[in-house]
C-alpha positions as CSV (number, residue, x, y, z in Angstrom):
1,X,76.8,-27.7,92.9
2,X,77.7,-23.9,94.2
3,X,77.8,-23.0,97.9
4,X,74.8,-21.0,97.4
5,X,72.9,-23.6,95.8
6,X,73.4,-25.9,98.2
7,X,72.4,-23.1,101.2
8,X,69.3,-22.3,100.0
9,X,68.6,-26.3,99.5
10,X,69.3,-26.8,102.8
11,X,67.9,-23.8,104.5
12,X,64.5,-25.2,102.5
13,X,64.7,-28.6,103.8
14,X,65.5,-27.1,107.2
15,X,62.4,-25.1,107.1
16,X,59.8,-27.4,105.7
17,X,60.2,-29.7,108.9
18,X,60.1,-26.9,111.3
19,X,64.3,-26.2,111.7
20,X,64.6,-23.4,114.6
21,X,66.9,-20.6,114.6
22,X,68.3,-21.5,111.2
23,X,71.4,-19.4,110.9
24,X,74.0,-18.6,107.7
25,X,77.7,-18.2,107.9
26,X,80.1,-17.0,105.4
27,X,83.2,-19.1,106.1
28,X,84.7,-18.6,102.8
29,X,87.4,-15.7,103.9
30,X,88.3,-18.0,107.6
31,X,88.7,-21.4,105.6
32,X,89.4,-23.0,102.4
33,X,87.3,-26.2,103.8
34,X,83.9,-25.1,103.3
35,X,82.1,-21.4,102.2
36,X,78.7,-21.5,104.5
37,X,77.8,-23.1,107.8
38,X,74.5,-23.8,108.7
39,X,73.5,-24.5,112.2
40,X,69.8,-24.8,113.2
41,X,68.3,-26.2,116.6
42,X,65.4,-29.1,116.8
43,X,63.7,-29.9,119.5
44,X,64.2,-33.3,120.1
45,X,66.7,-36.0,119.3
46,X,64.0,-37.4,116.9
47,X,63.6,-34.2,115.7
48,X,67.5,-33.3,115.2
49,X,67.5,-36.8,113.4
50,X,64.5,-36.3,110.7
51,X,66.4,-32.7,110.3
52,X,68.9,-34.1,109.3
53,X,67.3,-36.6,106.9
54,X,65.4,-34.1,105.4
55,X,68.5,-32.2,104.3
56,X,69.9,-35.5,102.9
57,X,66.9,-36.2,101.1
58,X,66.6,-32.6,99.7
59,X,70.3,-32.4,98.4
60,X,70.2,-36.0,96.8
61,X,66.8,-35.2,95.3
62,X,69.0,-32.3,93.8
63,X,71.6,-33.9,93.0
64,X,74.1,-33.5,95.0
65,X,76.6,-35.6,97.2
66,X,76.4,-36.2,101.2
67,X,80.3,-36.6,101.9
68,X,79.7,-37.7,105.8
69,X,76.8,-37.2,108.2
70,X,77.9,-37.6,111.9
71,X,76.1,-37.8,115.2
72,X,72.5,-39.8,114.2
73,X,72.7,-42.1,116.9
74,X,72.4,-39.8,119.5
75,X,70.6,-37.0,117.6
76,X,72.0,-34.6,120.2
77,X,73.5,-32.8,118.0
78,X,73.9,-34.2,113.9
79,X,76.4,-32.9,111.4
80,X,75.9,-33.4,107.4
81,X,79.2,-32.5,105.6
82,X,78.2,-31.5,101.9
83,X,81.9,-30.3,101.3
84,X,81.1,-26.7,100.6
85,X,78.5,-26.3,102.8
86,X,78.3,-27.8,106.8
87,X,75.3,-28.5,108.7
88,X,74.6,-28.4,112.6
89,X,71.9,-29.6,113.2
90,X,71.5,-29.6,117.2
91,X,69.0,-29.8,120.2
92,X,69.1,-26.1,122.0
93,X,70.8,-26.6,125.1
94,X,73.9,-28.3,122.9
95,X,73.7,-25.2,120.8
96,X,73.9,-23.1,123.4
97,X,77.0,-24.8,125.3
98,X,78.8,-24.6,122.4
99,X,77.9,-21.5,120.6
100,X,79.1,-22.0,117.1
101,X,78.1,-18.5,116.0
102,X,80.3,-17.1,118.2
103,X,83.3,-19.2,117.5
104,X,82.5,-18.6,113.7
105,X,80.9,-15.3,114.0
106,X,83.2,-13.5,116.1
107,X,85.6,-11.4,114.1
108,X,85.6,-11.9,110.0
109,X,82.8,-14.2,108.6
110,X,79.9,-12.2,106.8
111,X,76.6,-13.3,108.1
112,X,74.4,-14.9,105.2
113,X,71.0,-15.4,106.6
114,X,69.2,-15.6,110.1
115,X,66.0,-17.3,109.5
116,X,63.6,-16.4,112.1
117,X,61.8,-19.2,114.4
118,X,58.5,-20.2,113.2
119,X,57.6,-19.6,117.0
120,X,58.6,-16.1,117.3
């Protein structure tokens, strides 16, 4: 399955359980590991965790392959690995501490999408 397949897949299942901030990165000209990251916030750990699941569900359901999910037992912050395409999935204040965006946004990567919040 292509990259963009597999974003708008996830940016779906993101969405249908109420994913905040749902943001797009083009990593394909920074790394030959993977072409988009997605990072979105929840607002719980139970939250981060269904998230997460969601995504899962959603990409099996289209058949695709989860190569590694990371980070469930805490739910702090969650991390599903679908080899073209990585998924944050974190709790706000972990977001914020670590500002992925910035780190992968900086200087190079073409911005893909920025959902807006359901709450905005």
């Amino acid at each position: 399955m292509k990259a963009a397949q597999l974003e708008k897949i996830v940016v779906a299942a993101l969405e249908d359980i109420k994913g905040k901030d749902i943001e797009v990165i083009n990593t394909a000209k920074l790394t030959p590991l993977f072409e988009r990251l997605v990072i979105a916030s929840g607002d719980s750990n139970r939250q981060v965790r269904s998230l997460a699941r969601n995504v899962e569900d959603k990409v099996r359901e289209a058949g695709g392959e989860i190569l590694s999910t990371e980070g469930e037992d805490g739910g702090e912050w969650v991390l599903v690995d679908l080899g073209d395409v990585v998924v944050h999935i974190m709790q706000p204040a972990i977001r914020s501490y670590y500002n992925l965006e910035e780190l992968w946004g900086g200087k190079g990567p073409e911005r893909v999408r920025r959902a807006v919040s359901a709450d905005a």
